[in-house]
N, C-alpha and C positions, 0 to 999 in steps of 0.2 A: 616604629620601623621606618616611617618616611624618613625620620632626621635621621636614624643611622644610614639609611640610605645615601641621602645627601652629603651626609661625610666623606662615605666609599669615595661617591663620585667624583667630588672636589679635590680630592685628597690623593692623586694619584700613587703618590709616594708614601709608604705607609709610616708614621709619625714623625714626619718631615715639619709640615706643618703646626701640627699640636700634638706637642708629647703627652696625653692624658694618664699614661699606663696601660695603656688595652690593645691588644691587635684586632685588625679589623680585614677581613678578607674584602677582595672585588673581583668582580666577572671574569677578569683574565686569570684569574687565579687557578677556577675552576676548568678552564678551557680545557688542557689536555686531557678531559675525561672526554672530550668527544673530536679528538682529532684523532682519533684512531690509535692514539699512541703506544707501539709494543715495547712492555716492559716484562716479558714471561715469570713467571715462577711456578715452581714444583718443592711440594718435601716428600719427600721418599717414608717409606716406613721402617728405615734404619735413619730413620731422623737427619736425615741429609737434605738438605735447602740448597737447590740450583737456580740459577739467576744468571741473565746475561751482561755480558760485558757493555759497559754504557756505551761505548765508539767501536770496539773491534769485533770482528767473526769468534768471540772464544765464548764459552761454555763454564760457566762455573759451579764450584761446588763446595757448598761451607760444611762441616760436621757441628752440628745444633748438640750440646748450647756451647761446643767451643769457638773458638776462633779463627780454627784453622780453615785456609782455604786451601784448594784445588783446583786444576785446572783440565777440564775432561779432552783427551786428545780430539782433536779437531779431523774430519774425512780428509783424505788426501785431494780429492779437489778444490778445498777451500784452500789447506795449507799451501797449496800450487801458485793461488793468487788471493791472497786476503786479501788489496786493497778489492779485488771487484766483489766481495758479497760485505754486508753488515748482519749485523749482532743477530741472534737468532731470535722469531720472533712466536715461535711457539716452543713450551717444551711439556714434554708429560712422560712420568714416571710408572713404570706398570706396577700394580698393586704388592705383585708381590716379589718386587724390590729387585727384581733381575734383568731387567729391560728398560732403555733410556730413549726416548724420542725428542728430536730438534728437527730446527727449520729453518735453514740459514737462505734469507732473500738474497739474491741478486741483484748488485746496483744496476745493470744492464743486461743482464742476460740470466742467465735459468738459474736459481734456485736449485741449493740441496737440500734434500731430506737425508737423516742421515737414523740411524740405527747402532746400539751401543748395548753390547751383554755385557752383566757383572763378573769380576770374577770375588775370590774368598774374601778378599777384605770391601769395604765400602767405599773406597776413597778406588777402587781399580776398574777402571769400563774399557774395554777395547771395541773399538770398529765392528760391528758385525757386515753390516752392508748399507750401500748409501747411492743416490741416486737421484737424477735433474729432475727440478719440477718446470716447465715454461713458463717465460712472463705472463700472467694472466691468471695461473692456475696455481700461486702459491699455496700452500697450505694455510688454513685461518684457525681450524682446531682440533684435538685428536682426541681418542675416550678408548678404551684397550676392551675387548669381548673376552667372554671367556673364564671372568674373575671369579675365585674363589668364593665362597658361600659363609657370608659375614657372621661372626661368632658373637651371640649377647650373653647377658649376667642377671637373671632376676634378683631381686630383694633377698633371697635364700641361699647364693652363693651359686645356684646351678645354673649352667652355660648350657645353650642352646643354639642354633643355625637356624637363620633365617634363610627363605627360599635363591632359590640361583636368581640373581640380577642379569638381565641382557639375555641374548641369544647363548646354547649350547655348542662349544667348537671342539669335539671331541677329538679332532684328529689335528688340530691345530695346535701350537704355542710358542711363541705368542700367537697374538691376533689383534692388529692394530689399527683402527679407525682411524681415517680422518677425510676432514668437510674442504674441499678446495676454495677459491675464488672463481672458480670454473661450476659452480654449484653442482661439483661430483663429490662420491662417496668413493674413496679409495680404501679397500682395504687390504689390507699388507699380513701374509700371514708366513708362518714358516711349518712344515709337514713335520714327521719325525724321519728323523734319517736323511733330510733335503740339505746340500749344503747351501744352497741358498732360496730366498724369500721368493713368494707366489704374489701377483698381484692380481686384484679383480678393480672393476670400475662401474658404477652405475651412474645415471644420471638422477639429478634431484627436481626437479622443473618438469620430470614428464614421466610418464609410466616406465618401465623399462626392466629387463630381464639378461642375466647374464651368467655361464655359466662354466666351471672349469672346463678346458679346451678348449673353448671355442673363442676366446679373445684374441686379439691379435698377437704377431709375436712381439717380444721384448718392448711390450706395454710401456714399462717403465725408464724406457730407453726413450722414447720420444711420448713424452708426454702431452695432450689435449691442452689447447690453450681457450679462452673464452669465447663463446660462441655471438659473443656479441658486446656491444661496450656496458653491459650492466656486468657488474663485480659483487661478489658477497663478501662484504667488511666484517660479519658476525656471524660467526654459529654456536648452536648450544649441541650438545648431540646427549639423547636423555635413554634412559635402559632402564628398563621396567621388571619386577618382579616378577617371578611363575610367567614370562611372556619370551617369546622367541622374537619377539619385533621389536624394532628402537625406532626413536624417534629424532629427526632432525629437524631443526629452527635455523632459519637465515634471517639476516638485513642484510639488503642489495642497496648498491650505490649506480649512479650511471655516470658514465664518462663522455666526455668526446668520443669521437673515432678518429683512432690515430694508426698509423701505419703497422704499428707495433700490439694493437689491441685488432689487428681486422679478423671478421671472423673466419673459421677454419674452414675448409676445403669439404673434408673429410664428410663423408655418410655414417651415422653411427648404425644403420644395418650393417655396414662391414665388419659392429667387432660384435657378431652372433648375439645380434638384437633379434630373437624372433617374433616380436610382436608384431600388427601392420602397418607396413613404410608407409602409405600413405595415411598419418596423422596429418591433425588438427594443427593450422600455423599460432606457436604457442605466443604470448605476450612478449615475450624478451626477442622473438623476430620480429613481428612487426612492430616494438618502438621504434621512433624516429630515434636518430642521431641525435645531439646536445650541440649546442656549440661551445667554442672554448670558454670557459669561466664559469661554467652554469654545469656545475659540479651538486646533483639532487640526493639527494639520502630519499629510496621511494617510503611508503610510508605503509608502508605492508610486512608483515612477517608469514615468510612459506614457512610452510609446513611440510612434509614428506614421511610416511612410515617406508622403512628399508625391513627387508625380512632375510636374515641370514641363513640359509640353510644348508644343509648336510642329508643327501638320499643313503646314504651308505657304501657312495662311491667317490663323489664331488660335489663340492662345496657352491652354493648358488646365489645370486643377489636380484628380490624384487625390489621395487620399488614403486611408488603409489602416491601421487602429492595430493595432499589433504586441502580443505576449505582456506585460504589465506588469513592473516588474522591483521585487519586495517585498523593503525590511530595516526589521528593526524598529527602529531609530534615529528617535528624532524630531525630528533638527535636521540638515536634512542644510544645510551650507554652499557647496559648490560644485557643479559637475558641468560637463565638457568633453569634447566628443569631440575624437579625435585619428585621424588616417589620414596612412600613409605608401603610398606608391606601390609597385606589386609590381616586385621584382627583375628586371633585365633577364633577359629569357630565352637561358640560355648555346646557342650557336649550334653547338658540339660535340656536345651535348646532343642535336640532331633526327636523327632518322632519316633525314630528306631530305637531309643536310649529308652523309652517309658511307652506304655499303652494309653496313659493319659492324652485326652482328646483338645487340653487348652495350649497344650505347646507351639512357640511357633516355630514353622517351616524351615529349617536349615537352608543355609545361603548357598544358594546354587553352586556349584563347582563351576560356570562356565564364567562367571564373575572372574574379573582383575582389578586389581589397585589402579583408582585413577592413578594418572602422571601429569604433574602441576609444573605449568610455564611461568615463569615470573619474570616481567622486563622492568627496565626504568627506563626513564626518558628526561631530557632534559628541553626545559623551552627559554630562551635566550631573549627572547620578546625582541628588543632595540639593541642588544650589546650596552647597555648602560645600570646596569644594574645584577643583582648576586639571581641568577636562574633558577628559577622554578623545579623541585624536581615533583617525580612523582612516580608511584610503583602500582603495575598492574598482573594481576593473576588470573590466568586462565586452566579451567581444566581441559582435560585431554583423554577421553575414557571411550576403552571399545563395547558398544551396545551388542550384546548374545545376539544372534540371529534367531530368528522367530519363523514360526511356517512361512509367511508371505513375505518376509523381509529379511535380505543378506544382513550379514555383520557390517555396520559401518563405524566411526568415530561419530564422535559428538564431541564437540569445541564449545565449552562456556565461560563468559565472565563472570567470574565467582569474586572480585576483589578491587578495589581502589585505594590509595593509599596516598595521602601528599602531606608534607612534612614541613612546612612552612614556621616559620624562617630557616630551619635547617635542609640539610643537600644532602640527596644521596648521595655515598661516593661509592660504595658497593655493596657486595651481597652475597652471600653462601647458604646453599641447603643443611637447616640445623637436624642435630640428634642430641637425643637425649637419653642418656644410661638406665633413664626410669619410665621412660615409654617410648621405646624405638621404631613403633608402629604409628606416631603420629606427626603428621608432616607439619617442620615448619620453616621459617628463615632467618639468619642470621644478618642484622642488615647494619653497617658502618654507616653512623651518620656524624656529618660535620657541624660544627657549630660556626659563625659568622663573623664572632666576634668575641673578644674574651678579655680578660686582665692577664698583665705580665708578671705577676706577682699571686704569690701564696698563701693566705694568712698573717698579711703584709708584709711579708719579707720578700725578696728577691728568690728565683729557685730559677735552675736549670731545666727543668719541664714546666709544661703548664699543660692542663686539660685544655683539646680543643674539638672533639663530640664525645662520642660515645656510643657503645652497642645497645640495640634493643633487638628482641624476639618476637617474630609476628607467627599470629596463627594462620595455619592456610585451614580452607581456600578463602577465607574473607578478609585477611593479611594485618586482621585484630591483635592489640598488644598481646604477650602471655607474659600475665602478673606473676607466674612463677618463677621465672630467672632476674636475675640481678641485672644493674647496666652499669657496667666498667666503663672508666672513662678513656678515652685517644689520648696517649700523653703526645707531647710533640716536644725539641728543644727550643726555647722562646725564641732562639734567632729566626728562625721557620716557621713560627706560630701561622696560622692564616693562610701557609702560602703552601707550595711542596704537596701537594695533595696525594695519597696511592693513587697509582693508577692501573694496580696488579694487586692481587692479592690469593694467598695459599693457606689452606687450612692442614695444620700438625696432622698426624696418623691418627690421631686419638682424639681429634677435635677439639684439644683441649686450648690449643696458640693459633696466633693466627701472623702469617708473616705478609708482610704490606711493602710494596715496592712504590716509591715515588721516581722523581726523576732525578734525585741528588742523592736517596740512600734505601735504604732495607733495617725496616725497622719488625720487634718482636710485640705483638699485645698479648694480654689474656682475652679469654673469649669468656663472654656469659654461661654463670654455673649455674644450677637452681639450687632455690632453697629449700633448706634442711627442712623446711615444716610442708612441701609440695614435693618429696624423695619419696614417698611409701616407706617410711621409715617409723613403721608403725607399730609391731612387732619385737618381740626378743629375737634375737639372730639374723635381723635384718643390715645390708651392708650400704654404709653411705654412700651416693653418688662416685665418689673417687674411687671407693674401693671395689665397685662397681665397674668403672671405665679401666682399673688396672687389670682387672680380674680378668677382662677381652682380650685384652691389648696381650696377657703372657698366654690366654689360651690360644692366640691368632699367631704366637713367635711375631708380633710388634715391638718396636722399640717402644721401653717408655720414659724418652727424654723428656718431652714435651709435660708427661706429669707429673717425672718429678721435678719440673722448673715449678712448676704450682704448688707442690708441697716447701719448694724453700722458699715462697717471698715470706715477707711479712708480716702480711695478715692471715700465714696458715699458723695454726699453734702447735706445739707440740703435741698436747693430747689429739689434734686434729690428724695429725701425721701418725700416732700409733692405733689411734681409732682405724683409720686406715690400714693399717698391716695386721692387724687383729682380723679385721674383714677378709682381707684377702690371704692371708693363714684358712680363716674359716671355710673360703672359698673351695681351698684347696681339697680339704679333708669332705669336703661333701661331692666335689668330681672326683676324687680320688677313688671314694666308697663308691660312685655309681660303674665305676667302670670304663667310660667309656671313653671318645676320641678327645673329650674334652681337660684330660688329666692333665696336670701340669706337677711338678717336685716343689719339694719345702725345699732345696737350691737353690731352685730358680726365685723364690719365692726369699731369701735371703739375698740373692743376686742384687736383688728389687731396692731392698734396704741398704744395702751398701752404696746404690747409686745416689740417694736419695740425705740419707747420711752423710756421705762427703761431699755433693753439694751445699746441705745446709752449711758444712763447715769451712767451705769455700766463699760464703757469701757472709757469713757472721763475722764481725770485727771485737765481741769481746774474744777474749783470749782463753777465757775458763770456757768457753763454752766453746769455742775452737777446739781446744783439747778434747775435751769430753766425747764430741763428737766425732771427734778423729780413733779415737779409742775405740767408736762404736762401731765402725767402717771396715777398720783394720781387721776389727773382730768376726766382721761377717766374711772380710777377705779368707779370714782363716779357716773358717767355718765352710767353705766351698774349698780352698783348697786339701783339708784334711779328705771331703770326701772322693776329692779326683783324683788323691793320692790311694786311696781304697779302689778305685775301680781301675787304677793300673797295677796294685799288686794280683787282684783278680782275676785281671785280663792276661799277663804272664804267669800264672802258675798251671801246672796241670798234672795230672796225678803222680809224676816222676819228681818235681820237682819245681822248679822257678828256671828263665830263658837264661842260659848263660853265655848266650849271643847280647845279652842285655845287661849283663852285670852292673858294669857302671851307671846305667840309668836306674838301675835299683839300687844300688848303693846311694845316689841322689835324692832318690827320695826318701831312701831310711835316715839320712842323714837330716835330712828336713826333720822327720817324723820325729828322730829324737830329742831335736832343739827345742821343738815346740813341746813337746811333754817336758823338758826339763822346763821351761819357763815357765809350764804352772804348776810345776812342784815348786819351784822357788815363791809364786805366789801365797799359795797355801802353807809353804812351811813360815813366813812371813808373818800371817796371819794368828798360826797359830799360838806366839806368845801376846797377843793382843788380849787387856783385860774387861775389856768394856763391850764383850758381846751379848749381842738381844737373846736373847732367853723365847721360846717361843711362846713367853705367856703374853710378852710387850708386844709384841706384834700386833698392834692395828692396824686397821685401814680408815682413811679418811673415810668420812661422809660426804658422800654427792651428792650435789641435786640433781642430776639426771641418773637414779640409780636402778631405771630399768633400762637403762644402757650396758648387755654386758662386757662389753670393751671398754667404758670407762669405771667399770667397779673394779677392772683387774687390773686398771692403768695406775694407780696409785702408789704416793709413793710411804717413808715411816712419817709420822708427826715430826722427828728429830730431823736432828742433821743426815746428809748422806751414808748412808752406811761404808763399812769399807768391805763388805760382802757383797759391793754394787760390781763388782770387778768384773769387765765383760769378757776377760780370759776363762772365769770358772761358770760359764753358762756352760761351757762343756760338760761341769762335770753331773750338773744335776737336771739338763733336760734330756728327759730320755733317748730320742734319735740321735744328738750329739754325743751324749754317752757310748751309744752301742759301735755307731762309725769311730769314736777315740778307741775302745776296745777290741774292735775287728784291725784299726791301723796296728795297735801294737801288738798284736797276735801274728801279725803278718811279718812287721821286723822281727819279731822273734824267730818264728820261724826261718825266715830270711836267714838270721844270725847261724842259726842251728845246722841249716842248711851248709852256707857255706865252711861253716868247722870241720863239714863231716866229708864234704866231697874234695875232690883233685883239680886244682885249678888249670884249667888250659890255655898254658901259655901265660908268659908275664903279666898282662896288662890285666888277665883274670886274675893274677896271685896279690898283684899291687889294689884292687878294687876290694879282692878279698879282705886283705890288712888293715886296709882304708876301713871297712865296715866294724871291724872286731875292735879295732883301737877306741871308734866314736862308740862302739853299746858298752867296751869296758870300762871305759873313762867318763860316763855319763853318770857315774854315781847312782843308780837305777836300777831293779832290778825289774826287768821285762814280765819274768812269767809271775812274779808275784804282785806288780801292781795289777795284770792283767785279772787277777782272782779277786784282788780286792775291787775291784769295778766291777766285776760280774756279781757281787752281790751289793754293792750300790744300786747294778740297774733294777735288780728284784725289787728294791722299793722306790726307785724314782720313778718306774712301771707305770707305778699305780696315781701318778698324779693327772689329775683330772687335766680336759684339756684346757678347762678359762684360766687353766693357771698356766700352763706351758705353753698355749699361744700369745701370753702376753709379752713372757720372757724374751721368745724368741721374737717378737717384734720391736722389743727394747733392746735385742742385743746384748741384755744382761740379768743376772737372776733378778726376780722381782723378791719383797718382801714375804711374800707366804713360802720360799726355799728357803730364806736364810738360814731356819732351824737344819733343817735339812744337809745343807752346806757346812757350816760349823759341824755335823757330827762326822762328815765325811774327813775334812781338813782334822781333826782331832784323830782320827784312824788314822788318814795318812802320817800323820806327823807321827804315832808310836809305832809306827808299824818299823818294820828292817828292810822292807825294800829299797825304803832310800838313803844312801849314803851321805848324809848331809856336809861332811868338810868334802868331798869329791863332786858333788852337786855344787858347791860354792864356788871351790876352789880345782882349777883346772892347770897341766900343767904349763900351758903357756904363761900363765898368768906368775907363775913362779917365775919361769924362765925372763918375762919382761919387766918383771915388777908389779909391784897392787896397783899403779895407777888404773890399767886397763879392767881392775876389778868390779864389773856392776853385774846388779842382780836384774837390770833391764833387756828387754828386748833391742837388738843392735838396730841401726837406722833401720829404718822400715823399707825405704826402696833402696833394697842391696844392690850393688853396683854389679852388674856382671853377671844376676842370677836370673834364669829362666825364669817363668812365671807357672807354667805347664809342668817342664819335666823336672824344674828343681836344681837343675845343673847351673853348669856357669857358661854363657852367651860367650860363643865363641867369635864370632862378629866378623864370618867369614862369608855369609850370605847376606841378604835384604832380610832382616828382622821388620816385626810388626810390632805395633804397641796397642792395648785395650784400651778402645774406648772408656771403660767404665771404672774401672781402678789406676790405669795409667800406665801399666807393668807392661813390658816386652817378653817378646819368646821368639825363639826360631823354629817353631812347630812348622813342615811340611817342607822344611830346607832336606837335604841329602845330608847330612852332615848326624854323625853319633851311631848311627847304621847304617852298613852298606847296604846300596839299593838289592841289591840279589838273596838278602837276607829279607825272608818274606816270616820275619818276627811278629808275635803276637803282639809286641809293644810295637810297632810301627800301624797294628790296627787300631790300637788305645788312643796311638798319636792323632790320625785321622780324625779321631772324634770332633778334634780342637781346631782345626783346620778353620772353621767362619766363626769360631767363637770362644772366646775366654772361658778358664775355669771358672771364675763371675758371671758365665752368662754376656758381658761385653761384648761387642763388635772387634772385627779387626782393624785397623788402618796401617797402610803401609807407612817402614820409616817410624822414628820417635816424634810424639806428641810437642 
C-alpha cells in the first residue's frame, strides 16, 4: 500500500506519467463526500427517479427503466426569479406515491419549500402549496409520518403486515417532517377538508412543547432563522415500530457570525411554549463566535426524541434531547437510522399456552424494537493521501419503567467497522424477503485502484467496489448475500464518486447520483441455499419481493430489471411466476386484504417479457418473447373486455347510450376469436402430432422443486402446440373469461337484431356489428357449447400444471394431448366457416395480396387500448407504461358528460391504470 500510495501522490494526473492500465483514485477525488455537496434523489413507488438539475432551480423526473424525462412545474416564486435560488437540495417522495417534497436554497435570500400532489398519470404533479424558509433555517432533511403498514411474504406464499412505523396521524394526510439548519422539527400537515397546510414547530437542542392554536400566526410566513452561528449540515430522522415517538440525529457546523447569521430577537415562550422560561443557558448560546476561516464540524451527534400526538382534538409536538453521542472525527459523511420489527412472539413460549412449569416467560409487551444509528466518518490525516474511512453503530432502545425508575433511553456502541484500503461512499438500511425482522446494512464500498481492462481486452466499464451486507448491531459481514460489483465507465474509473444515493421501491436497484451523471446498480440478493427454500411450496426470494410489491399496488420495475440481465435464466424467471401464481391462489383462499388477481399477476409477465425481449439481440428469441407478451397483453385485455360487457348490461338489456363502445369491443372480441380459429384450423392438417404416450418430461436434478418439474420442456424440438394464442383454450380461467366474452357478443348480436335503433348513429353501429359476427365465418352460440364442454375437462387439471402454463404464456407439454383433441373438434365441428374465416370480402375486393392468416401489426394505429375504439386525438391521450399502447380513458369525448352511463363507470376503473395493470403517463412514450 505505501507504493501505491506514493504513486497517488506523485501522479497528480491520473496516467499522465505512466500508462500502466490501472486507474488509481487520490484524496481529492473523494472530497466531495464531505463538502456537503447536495446532489438529492428520490424513486417513487411508481418507479419514477427525481433528481436535480445540476446548475438551475428545476426538478426532474425520469420514468425507470425508460428514458424518458420530465420536468416537475416549479412554485411560482422560484419561476419569478430563478437566477436567485439553486437546484433543490432536498427531495422526498411519500410512500404512497401521491405527494412530492423539494427545497429550493436561496442564493441570498429565503429559500422555498415547495409541496406537489399527484394527479392519474405519474409524469403529472401540480403545486399544492409552497412557502419561505430564512437564511439559516434551510431545510437539511424530510421523512413523511403516517405511512401505511408494510406488507411481507413468507416462504408459503402468505402475506402478512407488519406493525405501524412512526407516529399515528389519524386526522392528518399527508404529514410531512422535516429537520431545519435552525435544528427545528417542522411538521407540515394537511386536515381533511383544509384547503390548505397546518404547520407546527418544535425545537431540537432543548425541551419543548407545542400545540395546535396556540403557535404563532402564519408561522410559515416568517420563518425562524438560527439561533446562533452553529448550523445542522446532517440529519437522519428515524421512526420506529409499534412507537408513537421518532427519533432525530444532527451534525452541527459552526460559522462565524455574520450579519446575516445573527441571532433572532424573538422569545420562543411567545409561540405557546408552556414549559419554564427561565431554562438553563444551553451550549449553542454560550459558544463563542469563530473567526473568519475557522469553519469546525463539532464532533458530537444530538440526539432528540419528538412525540407526535393527537388527544382527539389537536395534534401536539414534545420534544426531549437525549445523551449527545461524541467521536473525534471531523468529517462525518453519513448517518441513518435503521429499525427492524421485533420477532414474533413464539406462542409455545407462554405460560398461558400450556400448564407446564419449564416454559419461559413471554416477552413483555412493554418491550420495543431497538432503533440502530449508523454514521461514517471520514479522517483526511494531512490531505496527502486516499482517507480513512470507517463506520460506527450505536443502539437506541427505550428502557420499561420500573417502580423506582421513569422510562429513559439507553445509547450503546454496539459496532466498529473500518475498511481499509477501501472507502466508504455510502450506506442504506437493508431488508431481506427471507427475514424482515432482522436489521442490517447495505454499504457501497470503493475500491482505490483497479485495471482498465477486462479479461485483457479493453471494455466500456470496469468494476471499481462493490456491495457488501453487514449485520447489526456489530456491523459483521452477512455470508448470506452476494457482492455485486460498482461498474463505472473507464473514462471515470477512480474519480466521479456518488455522492447521493436512492434505493428502488422494492429494494431491489439502487440509483447513485455523482457530480457528472446518475447511474443504475443492482443491490445484493442472497442465496438460494440461505432463502428458507427448504420445503415443497416454498417461493424463491424474487418471487417473494414480487409477491409484496403486487400485494402493496408497488411498481415492479426495478424487478423486473433483475429478471432481464443476464445472469437471470429463464427457468429462474419462470420459477419465479410459478411462485407468485402460487402466491396468489393461497391469499386468494385465505380471504383477506392481502388478495391480489391472476391479471395482475399476468400484468407482471408481460412486463418482464417484453423487457427481456427488449434487451435480447438474438432475433429467434426476440420473436419468441415478443409472442409471449402480446399474449399476456391479450390475456388482460379479453378480461377487461368482460367486465365492461358486465358492467353495461342489466336486466332489460345492454346501454344504448353506449352502443358504439360496445360495438368496439365485440369487434375486438371477434378478431381475436377469429385468430385462433385460424390457429387451430392450421394445425389441424399437421401430421406429426405427439400422441400423449411420447410425452415426457425431462429429468431434473432439482426435482423436489415443484416449479421446476412443471418448467420442462419435449426432449424434441419445439412443439407447434407451443402457440401462446391457444393457452386460451386449455387453461381453465382463460377458457371460462374466452366463453363468458363470446356469450356476451352473442348476446349483444341477438340484442340488437331484435330491438329499434334510435336514431342513425344507433342504426349505423347496429349494422357495423351484424356485418363483423356475419362475415366472421363463426358461429357464436355453437362454438360457445363446444367450450363449455372443453371447460368440464380442463376443470379438472391440477394446478402444477396450469400454473406453469400460465407462467410460460403458453400450453406446457402435459396439455398438448389435451389441445390436439380440442383443435380436432374444432376443426369437424360446423361452427366454423372455413372459406369465410380465411377469406373476407375486402380481400376479394383488393386482391389476395392483403391475404394473411396473421395477426395485423400489433400496435394498431389509431386504436384505444381500454375501450377498443379508434383514438380520436382530440384530447391529451396518455400512453402505458407497461405495454406502450395509448388511450383517451377520462377525456369527455365518446359520452356525453350528462349521460351518467354505466360505461362511463367501467371507464373510471382505468383512469391511474392500464388494462395491464401499467401506469399512466401523459402524451406518447
Amino acid at each position: 500500500m505505501g507504493m501505491l500510495g506514493a504513486d497517488v501522490n506523485s501522479s497528480p494526473v491520473k496516467g499522465k506519467a505512466k500508462d500502466d492500465g490501472r486507474w488509481r483514485s487520490s484524496w481529492w477525488d473523494f472530497h466531495p463526500l464531505v463538502e456537503n455537496i447536495q446532489r438529492p434523489v428520490a424513486w417513487s413507488t411508481s418507479s419514477v427517479i427525481f433528481t436535480a438539475h445540476s446548475s438551475q432551480p428545476l426538478l426532474l423526473g425520469r420514468l425507470f427503466p425508460s428514458s424518458k424525462q420530465f420536468v416537475v412545474p416549479s412554485p411560482e416564486p422560484v419561476l419569478r426569479s430563478l437566477p436567485s435560488f439553486e437546484p433543490p437540495s432536498v427531495i422526498s417522495v411519500a410512500p404512497n406515491d401521491q405527494w412530492l417534497f423539494a427545497f429550493y436554497p436561496g442564493l441570498e435570500g429565503d429559500g422555498i419549500a415547495c409541496l406537489w400532489k399527484r394527479g392519474y398519470q405519474v409524469d403529472s404533479w401540480t403545486v399544492k402549496e409552497c412557502w419561505p424558509m430564512g437564511p439559516g433555517a434551510g431545510v437539511i432533511t424530510a421523512a413523511w409520518a403516517g405511512v401505511e403498514r408494510e406488507w411481507i411474504t413468507s416462504s408459503d406464499g402468505s402475506c402478512s403486515r407488519l406493525p405501524l412505523c412512526g407516529p399515528l396521524t389519524p386526522v392528518s394526510s399527508p404529514t410531512l417532517l422535516l429537520v431545519t439548519q435552525s435544528h427545528e422539527l417542522h411538521v407540515c400537515y394537511a386536515r381533511p377538508y383544509s384547503p390548505s397546510l397546518s404547520f407546527l414547530c418544535c425545537s431540537l437542542v432543548q425541551p419543548y412543547f407545542i400545540t395546535e392554536g396556540h403557535s404563532r400566526a402564519a408561522f410559515h410566513d416568517v420563518p425562524s432563522g438560527p439561533k446562533s452561528s452553529r448550523l445542522c449540515i446532517k440529519a437522519a430522522i428515524g421512526l420506529m415500530y409499534a412507537d408513537s415517538s421518532l427519533l432525530v440525529a444532527m451534525r452541527s457546523r459552526r460559522y462565524p457570525t455574520t450579519d446575516s447569521l445573527a441571532p433572532v430577537t424573538h422569545n420562543d415562550s411567545d409561540l405557546g411554549l408552556t414549559l419554564d422560561a427561565s431554562h438553563e443557558v444551553t451550549s449553542e448560546e454560550q459558544s463563542p463566535p469563530l473567526d473568519w476561516g475557522a469553519l469546525a464540524e463539532e464532533q458530537t451527534i444530538e440526539l432528540c426524541e419528538v412525540k407526535l400526538r393527537f388527544d382527539g382534538s389537536a395534534i401536539s409536538l414534545i420534544s426531549y434531547p437525549l445523551t449527545p453521542i461524541y467521536h473525534s472525527s471531523l468529517h462525518l459523511t453519513n448517518l441513518e437510522f435503521t429499525c427492524a420489527p421485533l420477532p414474533k412472539p413464539d406462542p409455545s413460549a407462554s405460560p398461558k399456552s400450556s400448564p407446564r412449569k419449564d416454559k419461559q416467560p413471554a416477552r413483555p409487551i412493554t418491550d420495543t424494537a431497538a432503533i440502530y444509528l449508523v454514521v461514517s466518518f471520514f479522517d483526511y490525516d494531512d490531505y496527502n493521501s486516499i482517507p480513512k474511512s470507517e463506520m460506527m453503530s450505536y443502539s437506541v432502545s427505550r428502557i420499561p419503567p420500573s417502580p423506582t425508575v421513569k422510562s429513559y433511553w439507553s445509547i450503546r456502541h454496539t459496532g466498529e467497522r473500518s475498511f481499509l484500503p477501501r472507502v466508504v461512499l455510502s450506506f442504506a438500511p437493508g431488508w431481506s424477503p427471507c427475514n424482515p425482522r432482522k436489521s442490517s446494512i447495505i454499504v457501497m464500498l470503493a475500491d482505490i485502484a483497479g485495471s482498465r481492462s477486462r479479461g485483457g481486452s479493453k471494455a466500456k466499464e470496469v468494476p471499481v467496489g462493490s456491495f457488501t451486507v453487514l449485520q447489526l448491531p456489530d456491523l459483521s459481514d452477512d455470508e448470506g448475500w452476494d457482492r455485486p460489483r460498482i461498474m463505472s465507465p473507464v473514462s471515470r474509473a477512480g474519480m466521479d464518486w456518488p455522492v447521493s444515493i436512492a434505493m428502488s421501491v422494492n429494494r431491489t436497484l439502487l440509483c447513485a447520483v455523482s457530480m457528472t451523471r446518475v447511474s443504475i446498480h443492482c443491490l445484493p440478493r442472497p442465496y438460494a441455499s440461505n432463502a428458507d427454500l427448504t420445503g415443497l411450496g416454498s417461493l424463491s426470494p424474487l418471487a417473494m419481493t414480487l409477491t409484496s410489491a403486487m400485494v402493496s399496488r408497488k411498481s415492479i420495475a426495478d424487478v423486473a430489471h433483475i429478471l432481464c440481465t443476464s445472469s437471470t435464466s429463464a427457468e429462474s424467471v419462470i420459477e419465479t411466476f410459478s411462485g407468485l401464481l402460487l402466491a396468489q391462489e393461497v391469499n386468494a383462499r385465505s380471504g383477506g386484504a392481502a388478495s391480489f388477481t391472476f391479471m395482475e399477476v399476468v400484468g407482471v409477465e408481460l412486463e418482464v417479457y417484453k423487457a427481456r425481449a427488449a434487451s435480447t439481440t438474438d432475433e429467434d428469441v426476440k420473436e419468441y418473447l415478443t409472442s409471449l407478451w402480446k399474449n399476456a397483453h391479450t390475456v388482460c385485455s379479453v378480461a377487461s373486455t368482460l367486465s365492461a360487457f358486465e358492467s353495461c348490461k342489466d336486466e332489460e338489456g345492454y346501454d344504448l347510450d353506449v352502443v358504439w363502445q360496445l360495438v368496439s369491443l365485440s369487434e375486438w372480441a371477434v378478431t381475436f376469436l377469429e385468430n385462433i380459429m385460424k390457429e387451430c384450423l392450421l394445425l389441424s392438417d399437421m401430421t406429426d402430432i405427439v400422441s400423449k404416450e411420447e410425452i415426457q418430461l425431462k429429468p431434473e436434478p432439482m426435482d423436489d422443486n415443484p416449479f421446476l418439474l412443471q418448467s420442462t420442456t419435449l426432449v424434441d424440438a419445439k412443439s407447434p402446440f407451443d402457440n401462446p394464442a391457444l393457452l386460451h383454450l386449455v387453461h381453465p380461467l382463460l377458457l371460462a373469461n374466452l366463453i363468458n366474452m363470446i356469450s356476451h357478443v352473442n348476446q349483444i348480436y341477438q340484442w340488437l337484431n331484435s330491438v329499434t335503433a334510435k336514431g342513425e348513429s344507433a342504426q349505423m353501429a347496429r349494422d357495423a356489428l351484424l356485418d363483423v359476427v356475419d362475415y366472421s365465418g363463426l358461429n357464436l352460440e355453437a362454438l360457445e357449447d363446444i367450450f363449455k364442454n372443453v371447460l368440464k375437462e380442463v376443470s379438472t387439471m391440477p394446478g402444477e400444471q396450469a400454473r406453469p402454463s400460465l407462467a410460460r404464456c403458453h400450453p406446457v407439454p402435459a396439455q398438448h394431448y389435451r389441445l390436439q383433441t380440442i383443435i380436432q373438434t374444432l376443426s369437424s365441428s360446423a361452427a366454423i366457416n372455413k372459406p369465410r374465416l380465411f377469406i373476407k370480402p375486402s380481400d376479394l375486393v383488393d386482391g389476395f395480396t392483403n391475404l394473411s392468416v396473421t395477426t395485423p401489426s400489433w400496435k394498431e394505429q389509431g386504436r384505444d387500448v381500454v375501450t377498443k375504439g379508434q383514438l380520436l386525438r382530440r384530447g391529451i391521450g396518455v400512453t402505458c407504461l407497461r405495454c406502450g399502447q395509448e388511450s383517451e380513458v377520462g377525456g369527455e369525448l365518446g359520452v356525453p358528460v350528462h349521460v351518467l352511463s354505466m360505461w362511463r363507470s367501467w371507464e373510471s376503473m382505468w383512469m391511474t391504470r392500464c388494462v395491464c395493470g401499467g401506469s399512466w403517463v401523459g402524451g406518447k412514450m
